[in-house]
N, C-alpha and C positions, 0 to 999 in steps of 0.2 A: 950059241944057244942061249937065249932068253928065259932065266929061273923068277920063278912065281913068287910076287912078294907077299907077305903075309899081312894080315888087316884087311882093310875092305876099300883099297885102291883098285880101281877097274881098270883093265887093262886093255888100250885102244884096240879097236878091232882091224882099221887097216893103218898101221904105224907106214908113216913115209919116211923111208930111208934117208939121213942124214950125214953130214958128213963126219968120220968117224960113228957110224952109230954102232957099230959092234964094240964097242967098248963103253957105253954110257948105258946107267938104271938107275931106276928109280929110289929115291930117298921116302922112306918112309918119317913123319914127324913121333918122338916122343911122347908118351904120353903128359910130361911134364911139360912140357912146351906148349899141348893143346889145350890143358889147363892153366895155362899164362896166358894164352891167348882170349880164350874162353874169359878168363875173368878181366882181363882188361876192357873187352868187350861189352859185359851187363855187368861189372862191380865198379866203374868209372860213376856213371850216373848214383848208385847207390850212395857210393861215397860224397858226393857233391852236395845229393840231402841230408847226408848227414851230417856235413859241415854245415851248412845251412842251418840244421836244427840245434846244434850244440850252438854255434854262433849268437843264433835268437835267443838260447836261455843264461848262453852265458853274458852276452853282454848287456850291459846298464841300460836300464828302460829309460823312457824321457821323464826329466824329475827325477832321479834318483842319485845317489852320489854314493862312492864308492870311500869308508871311511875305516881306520884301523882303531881293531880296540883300545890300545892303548894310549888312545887322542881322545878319546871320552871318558864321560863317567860317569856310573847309572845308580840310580838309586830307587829303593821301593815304596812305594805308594803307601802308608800305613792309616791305621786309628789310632791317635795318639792325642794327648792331654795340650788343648791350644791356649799359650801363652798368648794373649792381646795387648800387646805394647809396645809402647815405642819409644829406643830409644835417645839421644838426644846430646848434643853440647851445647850447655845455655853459659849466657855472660853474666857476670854479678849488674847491676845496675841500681841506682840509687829509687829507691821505693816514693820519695817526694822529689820533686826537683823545682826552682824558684827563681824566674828567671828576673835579672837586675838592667831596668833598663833608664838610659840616662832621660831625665822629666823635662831638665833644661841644657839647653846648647851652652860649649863655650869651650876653654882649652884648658889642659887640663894642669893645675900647677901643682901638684902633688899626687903621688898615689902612694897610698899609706899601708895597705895592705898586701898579702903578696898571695899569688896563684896557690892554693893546696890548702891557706890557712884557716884553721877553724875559728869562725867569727862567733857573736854574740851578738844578739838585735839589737839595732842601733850602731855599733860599731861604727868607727869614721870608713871608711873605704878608700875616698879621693875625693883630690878637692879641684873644684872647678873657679876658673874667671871670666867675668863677662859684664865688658865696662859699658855698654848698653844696655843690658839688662838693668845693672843698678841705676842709671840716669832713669829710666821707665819707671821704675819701681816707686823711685824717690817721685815721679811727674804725678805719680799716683793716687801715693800716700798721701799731698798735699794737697788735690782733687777730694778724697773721699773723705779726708780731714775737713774740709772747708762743705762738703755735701752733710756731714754731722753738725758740725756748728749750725747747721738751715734746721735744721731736725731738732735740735735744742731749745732753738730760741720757739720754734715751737712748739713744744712741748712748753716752753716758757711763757708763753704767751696762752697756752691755753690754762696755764696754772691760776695767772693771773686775774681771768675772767672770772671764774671759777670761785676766786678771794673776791673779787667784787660784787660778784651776787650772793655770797653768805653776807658779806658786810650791808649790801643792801638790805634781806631778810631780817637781817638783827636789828635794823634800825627801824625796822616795820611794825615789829615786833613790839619792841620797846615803845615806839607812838602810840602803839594801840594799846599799850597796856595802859602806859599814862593818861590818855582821853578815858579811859573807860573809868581809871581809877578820881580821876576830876570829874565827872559824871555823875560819881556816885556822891561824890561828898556836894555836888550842886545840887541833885534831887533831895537829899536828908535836911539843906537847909529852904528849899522850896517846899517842904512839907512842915517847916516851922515858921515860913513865912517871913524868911529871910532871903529868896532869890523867886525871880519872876519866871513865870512857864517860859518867856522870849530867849528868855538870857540860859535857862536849864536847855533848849533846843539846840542852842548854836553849841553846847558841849556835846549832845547827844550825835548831833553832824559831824563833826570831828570826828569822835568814836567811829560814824560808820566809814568815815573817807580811809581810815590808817586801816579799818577791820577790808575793804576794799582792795584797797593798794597791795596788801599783805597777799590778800588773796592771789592777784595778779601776780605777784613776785616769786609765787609758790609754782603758778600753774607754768609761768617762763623758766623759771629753772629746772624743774622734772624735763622742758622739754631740751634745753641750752645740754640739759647732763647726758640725751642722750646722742645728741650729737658730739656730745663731746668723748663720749665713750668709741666711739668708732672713730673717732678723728684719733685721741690716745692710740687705739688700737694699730691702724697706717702708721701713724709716728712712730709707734714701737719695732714693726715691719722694718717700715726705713731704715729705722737705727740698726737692727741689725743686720739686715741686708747689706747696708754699707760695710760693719763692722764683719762680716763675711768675708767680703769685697777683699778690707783692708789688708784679714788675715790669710787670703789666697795671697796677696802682693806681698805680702811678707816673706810666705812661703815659696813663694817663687824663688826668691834670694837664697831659705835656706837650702833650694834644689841643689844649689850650687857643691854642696855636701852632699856627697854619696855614702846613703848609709846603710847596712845591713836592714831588709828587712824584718829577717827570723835568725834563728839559732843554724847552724848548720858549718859543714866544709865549702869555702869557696873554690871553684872550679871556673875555668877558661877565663880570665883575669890575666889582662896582658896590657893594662894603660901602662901609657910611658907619658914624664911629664912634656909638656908642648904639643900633646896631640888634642885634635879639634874633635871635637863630638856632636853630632847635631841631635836634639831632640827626639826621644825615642829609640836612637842608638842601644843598640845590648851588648853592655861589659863583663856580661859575665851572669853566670848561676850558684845558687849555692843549694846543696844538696844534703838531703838529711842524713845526719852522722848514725852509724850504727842501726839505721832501716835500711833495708834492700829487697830488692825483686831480684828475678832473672826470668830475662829475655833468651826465647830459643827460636831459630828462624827451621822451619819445618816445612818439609816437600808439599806441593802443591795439592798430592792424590789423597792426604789425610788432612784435606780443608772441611771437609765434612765429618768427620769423624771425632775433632779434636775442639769442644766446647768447652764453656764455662761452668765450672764448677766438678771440672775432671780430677780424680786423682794423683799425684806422681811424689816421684822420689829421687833425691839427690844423695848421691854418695862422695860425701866429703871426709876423703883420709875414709878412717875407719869407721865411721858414725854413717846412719842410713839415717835422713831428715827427710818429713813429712813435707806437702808442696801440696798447693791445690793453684790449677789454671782459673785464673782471675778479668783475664783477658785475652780475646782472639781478634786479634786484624782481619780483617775481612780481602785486604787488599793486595794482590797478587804479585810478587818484585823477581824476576828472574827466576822463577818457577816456584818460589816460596813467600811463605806467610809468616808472620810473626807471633807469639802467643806470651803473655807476660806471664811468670805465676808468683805466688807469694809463699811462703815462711809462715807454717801453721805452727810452729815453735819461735822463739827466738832467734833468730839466725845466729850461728857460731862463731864468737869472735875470729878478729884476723880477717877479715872478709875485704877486698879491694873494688875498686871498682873496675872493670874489663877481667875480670879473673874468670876463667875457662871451668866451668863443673860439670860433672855428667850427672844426666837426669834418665829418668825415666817413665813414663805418662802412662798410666793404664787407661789402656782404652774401651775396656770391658770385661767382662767374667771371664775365666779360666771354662773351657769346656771342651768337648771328644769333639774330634773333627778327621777328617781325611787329609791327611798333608805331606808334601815333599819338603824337603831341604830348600831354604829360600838360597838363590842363587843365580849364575850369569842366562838362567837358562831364561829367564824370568826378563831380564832387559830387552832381549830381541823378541821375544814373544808377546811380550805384554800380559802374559798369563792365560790368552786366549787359545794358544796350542800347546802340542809338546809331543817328543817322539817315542811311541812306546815299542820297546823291544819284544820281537818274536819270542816263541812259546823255544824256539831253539837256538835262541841267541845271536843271530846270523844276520838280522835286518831289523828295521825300526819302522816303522809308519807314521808321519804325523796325523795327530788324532784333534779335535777342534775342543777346548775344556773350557771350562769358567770357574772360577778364582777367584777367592774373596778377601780376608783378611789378610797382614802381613805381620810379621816381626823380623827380626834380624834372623833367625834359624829356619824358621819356618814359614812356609805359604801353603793356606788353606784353600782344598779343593772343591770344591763345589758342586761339581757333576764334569761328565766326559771321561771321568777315570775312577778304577774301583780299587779295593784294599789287593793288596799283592802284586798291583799293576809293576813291571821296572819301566822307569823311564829313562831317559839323557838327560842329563841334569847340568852336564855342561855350555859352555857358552855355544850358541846358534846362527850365531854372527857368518858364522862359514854354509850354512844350512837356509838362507833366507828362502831360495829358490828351489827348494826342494823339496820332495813332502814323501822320499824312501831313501831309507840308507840301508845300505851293503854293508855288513859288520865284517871285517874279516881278519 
């Protein structure tokens, strides 16, 4: 007899007898079982999008990088009081420098002074020889010796001329006086009837021959003088043009003498005797004692910024000394430029030359500005980005800014970021390719 299962199993209406079927019924399923079923059924697909959807929020978008707090370090965006300066290691350098260079060739038989020593103008330095030079010298002297003696005798010769037509004048002179004075004492006795009109004429001709001649001797010399004055003048030329000459050929020899030309410390002075020097050669500088500059080689991005007649300050030991920039190279050497400045005080005894001092340049007024922490974040960036951190701390965005001044603490911002802003402040180097981070 076949009992009635409970549920809502329907029950065949014409069941075909099987073998043993009077011993076999129907299993009915639990209800936990139909509910395993049931949900494996529509909760498989459910769960698929919901991995699907955690998946997409949880994992890293393109761009983005997944980064731990404790590998960064953030800082906030403020208004704050902007230092403009920059600071600097410059070298001591000598303020004049004079460079010593050999005038004449030859070898060298003496060097008298030594590298570091403080000379006096004039000083011997070193002595040179050069047994050609002297044979020229002396070919010379004997040449412009004997081009003077031509200059002499001219000058001698025109002295002479010169004596010959006063003494001609004086003797005109005196002729005429005597006719005129025979003249008168022949008219006084032709008026007492002692001399004949014939014999009074032939004195009166006379008188006018010597008052004639005189004349002629007068109008020849005015002009003999002024030829002779521009002839004097050449002569004089000559003579010392030669005498020029002479004393260049003299000094040629005493080139041979190397001497101090100012007061100063001799530096790079390295003659040894028997070395050969040719003309123009440079043995050395000498450098003014107790003047100094310093020199600071300075990055390339503050070539504009960094002029003449800027402010700075050097801190020696304990003393803070005045500086003003005197000079800026213009010219670009492995990403930097040079800038001289000078010692608006005395400079401080003890000073060397190549000795290491920190400076510092102002490069403009103090004033409020927007600024981060100057630092690595700044290398990889260029100042043109930066990452700023969520309102919950969790992720960053690079944001696109511009950036203006610098000093060692601080870089000012410009626009792209506002006061309260936090950013990464550490290096970016790892972040080039990215523009979200994951803080976590």
């Amino acid at each position: 007899m076949r009992h009635p299962v409970s549920g809502n199993v329907e029950t065949p209406e014409k069941p075909q007898p099987l073998s043993g079927s009077g011993m076999d019924r129907a299993v009915v399923p639990s209800a936990r079982k139909v509910f395993m079923r049931r949900a494996v059924r529509y909760g498989s697909p459910v769960a698929v999008v919901l991995l699907i959807w955690g998946g997409w929020h949880l994992a890293p978008t393109s761009g983005s990088l997944s980064v731990r707090r404790d590998q960064i370090s953030i800082a906030t965006v403020q208004s704050a009081p902007f230092l403009d300066y920059l600071p600097l290691r410059a070298t001591v350098a000598p303020l004049h420098v004079t460079f010593i260079n050999a005038v004449q060739g030859g070898e060298v038989t003496e060097a008298v002074a030594k590298d570091g020593a403080l000379v006096k103008k004039d000083d011997v330095l070193a002595r040179l020889s050069n047994p050609q030079l002297q044979l020229d010298v002396t070919s010379r002297e004997a040449s412009i010796a004997s081009q003077l003696g031509a200059v002499s005798a001219q000058r001698l010769t025109l002295q002479q001329t010169r004596t010959t037509e006063e003494t001609q004048l004086a003797e005109a002179r005196y002729n005429l006086l005597k006719a005129r004075h025979e003249l008168s004492i022949r008219e006084q006795l032709r008026q007492q009837g002692f001399e004949s009109d014939a014999n009074v004429q032939s004195y009166s001709d006379e008188a006018e021959y010597y008052a004639q001649r005189l004349k002629r001797l007068d109008a020849a010399r005015a002009q003999d003088l002024q030829v002779a004055d521009r002839q004097e003048k050449e002569i004089d030329q000559e003579g010392q043009r030669l005498r020029s000459n002479l004393e260049v050929v003299e000094s040629s020899l005493g080139a041979l003498t190397l001497r101090a030309p100012l007061d100063g410390r001799l530096t790079n002075f390295d003659l040894q005797p028997g070395q050969s020097l040719k003309a123009g050669d440079r043995i050395g500088q000498i450098d003014s004692e107790g003047q100094y500059r310093l020199d600071a080689d300075i990055d390339e991005f503050y070539l504009g910024r960094v002029a003449t007649g800027e402010r700075a300050q050097a801190d020696i030991g304990d003393v803070k000394i005045p500086l003003t920039v005197t000079r800026v190279h213009p010219q670009v050497t492995n990403g930097q430029f040079r800038a001289e400045l000078t010692f608006d005080t005395p400079p401080p005894p003890g000073l060397r030359r190549g000795e290491s001092i920190d400076i510092r340049i102002t490069l403009g007024e103090t004033h409020r500005a927007l600024v981060l922490p100057n630092g690595a974040w700044l290398e990889a960036s260029g100042g043109s980005s930066a990452f700023v951190v969520a309102g919950n701390g969790r992720s960053a965005d690079r944001v696109t800014i511009t950036s203006g001044r610098r000093n060692p603490e601080q870089a000012e911002i410009t626009g792209g970021l506002h006061a309260g802003d936090q950013v990464i402040i550490s290096s970016y180097n790892s972040y080039k390719n990215f523009n979200h981070l994951s803080i976590h």
